[in-house]
C-alpha positions in Angstrom: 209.2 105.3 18.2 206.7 107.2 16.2 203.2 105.5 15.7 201.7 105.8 11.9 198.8 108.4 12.8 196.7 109.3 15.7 194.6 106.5 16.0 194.1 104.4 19.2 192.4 101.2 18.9 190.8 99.3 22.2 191.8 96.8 20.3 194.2 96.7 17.1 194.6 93.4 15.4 194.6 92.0 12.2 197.1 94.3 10.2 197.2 93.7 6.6 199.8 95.1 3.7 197.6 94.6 1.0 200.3 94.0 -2.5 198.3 95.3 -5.1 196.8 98.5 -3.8 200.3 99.1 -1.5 198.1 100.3 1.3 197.9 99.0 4.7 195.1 98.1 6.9 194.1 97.2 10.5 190.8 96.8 12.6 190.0 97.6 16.1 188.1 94.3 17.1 186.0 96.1 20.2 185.6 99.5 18.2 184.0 97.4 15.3 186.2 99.2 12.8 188.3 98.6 9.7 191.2 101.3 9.3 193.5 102.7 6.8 196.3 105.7 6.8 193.6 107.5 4.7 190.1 106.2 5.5 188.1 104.4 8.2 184.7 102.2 8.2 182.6 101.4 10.6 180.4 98.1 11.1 177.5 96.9 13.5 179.5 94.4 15.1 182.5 93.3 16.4 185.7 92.7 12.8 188.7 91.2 13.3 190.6 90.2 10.5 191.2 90.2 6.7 192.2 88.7 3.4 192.4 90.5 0.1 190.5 88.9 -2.9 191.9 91.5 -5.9 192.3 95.1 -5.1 189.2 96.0 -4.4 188.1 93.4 -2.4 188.6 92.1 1.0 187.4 89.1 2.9 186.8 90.2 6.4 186.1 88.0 9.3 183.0 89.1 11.6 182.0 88.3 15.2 178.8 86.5 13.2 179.8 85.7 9.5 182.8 86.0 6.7 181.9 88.7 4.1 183.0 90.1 1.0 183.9 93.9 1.2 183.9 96.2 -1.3 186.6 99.2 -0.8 185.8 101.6 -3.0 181.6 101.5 -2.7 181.5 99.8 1.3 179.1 97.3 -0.2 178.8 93.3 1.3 178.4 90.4 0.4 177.7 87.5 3.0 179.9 84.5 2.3 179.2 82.0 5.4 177.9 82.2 8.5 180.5 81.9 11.6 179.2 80.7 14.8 175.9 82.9 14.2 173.9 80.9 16.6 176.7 81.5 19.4 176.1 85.0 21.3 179.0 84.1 23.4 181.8 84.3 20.7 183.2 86.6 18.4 186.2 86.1 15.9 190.0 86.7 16.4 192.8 85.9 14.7 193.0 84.9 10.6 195.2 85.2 7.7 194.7 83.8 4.1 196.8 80.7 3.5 199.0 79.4 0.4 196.5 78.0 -1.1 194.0 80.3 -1.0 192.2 79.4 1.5 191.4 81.4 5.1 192.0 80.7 8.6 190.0 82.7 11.4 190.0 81.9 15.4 186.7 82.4 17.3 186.8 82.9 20.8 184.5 84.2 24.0 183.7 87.7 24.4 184.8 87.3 27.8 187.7 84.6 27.2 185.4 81.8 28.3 187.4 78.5 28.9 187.2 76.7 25.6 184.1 78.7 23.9 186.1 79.3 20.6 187.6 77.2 17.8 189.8 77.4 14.9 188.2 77.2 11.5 189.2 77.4 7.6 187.2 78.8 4.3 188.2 76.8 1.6 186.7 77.4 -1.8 182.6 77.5 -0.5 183.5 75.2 2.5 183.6 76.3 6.1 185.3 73.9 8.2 186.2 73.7 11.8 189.5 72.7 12.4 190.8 72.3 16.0 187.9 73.1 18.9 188.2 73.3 22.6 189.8 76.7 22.3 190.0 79.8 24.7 192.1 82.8 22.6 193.1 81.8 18.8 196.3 83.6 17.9 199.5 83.6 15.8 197.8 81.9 12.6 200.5 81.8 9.6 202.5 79.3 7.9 205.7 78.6 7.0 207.2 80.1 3.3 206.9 76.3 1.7 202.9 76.6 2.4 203.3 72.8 4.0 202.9 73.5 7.3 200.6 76.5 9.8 201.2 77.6 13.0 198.9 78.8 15.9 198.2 79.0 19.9 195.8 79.1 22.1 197.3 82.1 24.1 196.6 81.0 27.7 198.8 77.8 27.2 201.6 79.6 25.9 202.7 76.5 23.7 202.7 77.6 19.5 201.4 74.5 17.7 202.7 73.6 14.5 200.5 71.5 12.0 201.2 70.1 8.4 199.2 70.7 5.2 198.4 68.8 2.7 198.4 69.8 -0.8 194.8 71.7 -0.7 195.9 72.9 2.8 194.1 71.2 5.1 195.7 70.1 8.3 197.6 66.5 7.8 197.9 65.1 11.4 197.9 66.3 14.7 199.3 69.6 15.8 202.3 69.4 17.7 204.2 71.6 20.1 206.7 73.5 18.4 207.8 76.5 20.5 207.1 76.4 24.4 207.1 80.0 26.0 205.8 78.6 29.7 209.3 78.6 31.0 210.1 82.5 29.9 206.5 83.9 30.5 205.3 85.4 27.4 202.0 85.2 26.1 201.7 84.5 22.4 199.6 86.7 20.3 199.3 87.4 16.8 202.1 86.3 14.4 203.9 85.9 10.9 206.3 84.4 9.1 209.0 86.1 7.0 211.0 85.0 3.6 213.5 83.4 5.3 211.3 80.9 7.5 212.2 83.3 10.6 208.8 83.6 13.1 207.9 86.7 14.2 205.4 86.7 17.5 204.0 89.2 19.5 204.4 89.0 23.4 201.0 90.9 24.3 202.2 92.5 28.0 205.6 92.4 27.0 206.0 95.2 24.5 207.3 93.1 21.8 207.7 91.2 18.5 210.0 88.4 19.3 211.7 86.7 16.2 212.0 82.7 16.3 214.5 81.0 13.8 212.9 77.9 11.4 214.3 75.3 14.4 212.5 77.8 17.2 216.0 79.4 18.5 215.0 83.0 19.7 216.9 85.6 17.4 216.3 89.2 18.2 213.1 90.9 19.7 211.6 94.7 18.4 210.2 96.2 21.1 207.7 98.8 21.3 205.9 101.7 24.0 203.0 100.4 24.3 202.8 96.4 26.1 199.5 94.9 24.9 201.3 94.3 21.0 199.2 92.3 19.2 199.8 91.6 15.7 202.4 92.2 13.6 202.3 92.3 9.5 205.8 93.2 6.8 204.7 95.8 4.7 206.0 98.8 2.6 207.5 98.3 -1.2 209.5 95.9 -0.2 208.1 94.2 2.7 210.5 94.6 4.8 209.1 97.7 7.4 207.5 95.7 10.5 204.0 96.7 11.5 202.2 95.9 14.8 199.2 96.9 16.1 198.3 97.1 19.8 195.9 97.5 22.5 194.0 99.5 25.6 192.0 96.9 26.7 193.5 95.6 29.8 194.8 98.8 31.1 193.0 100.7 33.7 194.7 104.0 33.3 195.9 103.5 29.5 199.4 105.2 28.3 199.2 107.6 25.5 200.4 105.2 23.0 198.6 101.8 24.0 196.3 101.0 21.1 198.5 103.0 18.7 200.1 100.9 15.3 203.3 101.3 14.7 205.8 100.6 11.7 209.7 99.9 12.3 211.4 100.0 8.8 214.0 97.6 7.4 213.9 95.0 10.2 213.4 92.1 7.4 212.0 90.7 4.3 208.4 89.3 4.6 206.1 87.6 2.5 203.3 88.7 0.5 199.8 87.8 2.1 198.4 85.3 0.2 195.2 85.9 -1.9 191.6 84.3 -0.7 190.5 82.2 -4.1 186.4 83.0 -3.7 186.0 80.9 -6.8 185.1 77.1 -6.1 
């Protein structure tokens, strides 16, 4: 398997196929960088993650604030603070929701025990969501927009959450897919048309796929173990991205960090669009 360029990130998360500009992005959280096939930008702290606004225009998740970011001229434009008075954390995992909304887990630099939390950006409103937690990962939700997924990687449980018509969580989060018994630790995630849940297993080289009633389908695996993210992209959404990581590896292989792109393993779902306007 061929990676999509040269680039190796310390570590790659938060891949994006962005629908009207048919271009595909990606950050390297510890390298404080946004990437493309074409271009790269750097910033003066740690990025993480990304929703598009029109096709100029991204919101991007920061270790200190979500801001607007303009492609084309690299200006911003501050939209919230997040966690600014916290030196400790940084963010994580996001991904805009159904209703336009954005998720985005905060977590320790150093994986502290419980320093992070999972909040959402709705419409001017920054709310925290669920706190008391130690690595945010595999935010999505489910093709009907009624429901959202995530984990807090260390307990290797994915919780599952209903929404209610503006997407806020309805209820309490329950277990939905319990990895403990196999071993694999959840990381970033996404769901495809068809309801199917596709998970990466960071150490285990792969993108597991999860039916709607959390049956385990097929796994893609990659050469490189610390997959992170993965993302459908291409004209028809239905190549499989995934970035991954160096971090953790004391003698990094050649293609740790690298993205990759496996074509034709199923159709995905348009990322939704983050509505600024309140």
């Amino acid at each position: 398997m061929t990676p999509i360029n040269d680039i190796r990130c310390t570590l790659g998360e938060g891949p994006l196929w962005h629908p009207e500009r048919a271009e595909f992005f990606w950050f390297d959280i510890l390298g404080g960088k946004l990437h493309s096939l074409n271009r790269s930008w750097t910033f003066d702290e740690y990025v993480s993650a990304a929703g598009w606004v029109d096709r100029n225009t991204l919101l991007v998740a920061s270790e200190t604030r979500l801001f607007v970011f303009d492609l084309e001229t690299g200006g911003q434009r501050d939209l919230c603070p997040l966690e600014a008075d916290n030196r400790i954390t940084r963010s994580n995992d996001g991904r805009a929701d159904p209703q336009g909304g954005f998720w985005i887990g905060t977590m320790g630099k150093h994986a502290e025990h419980g320093a992070g939390a999972i909040w959402r950006w709705y419409r001017g409103e920054l709310r925290k969501l669920f706190g008391d937690i130690s690595i945010p990962n595999a935010i999505c939700f489910a093709p009907d927009g009624r429901s959202a997924c995530f984990t807090d990687t260390p307990t290797r449980r994915i919780m599952r959450v209903g929404l209610d018509a503006q997407g806020w969580p309805a209820g309490t989060p329950e277990c939905w897919l319990d990895l403990n018994a196999d071993g694999y630790n959840p990381d970033g995630a996404v769901f495809d048309a068809a309801g199917n849940f596709w998970l990466a297993q960071w150490g285990a080289g792969r993108v597991a796929c999860y039916g709607p009633d959390g049956a385990f389908l097929r796994a893609v695996s990659f050469p490189a173990s610390h997959t992170s993210c993965p993302a459908f992209g291409g004209p028809d959404l239905t190549d499989l991205y995934c970035t991954t990581a160096r971090e953790g590896h004391a003698t990094p292989a050649p293609l740790d960090g690298a993205t990759f792109c496996v074509p034709d393993v199923g159709k995905g779902l348009q990322e939704h669009r983050v509505v600024l306007d309140a």
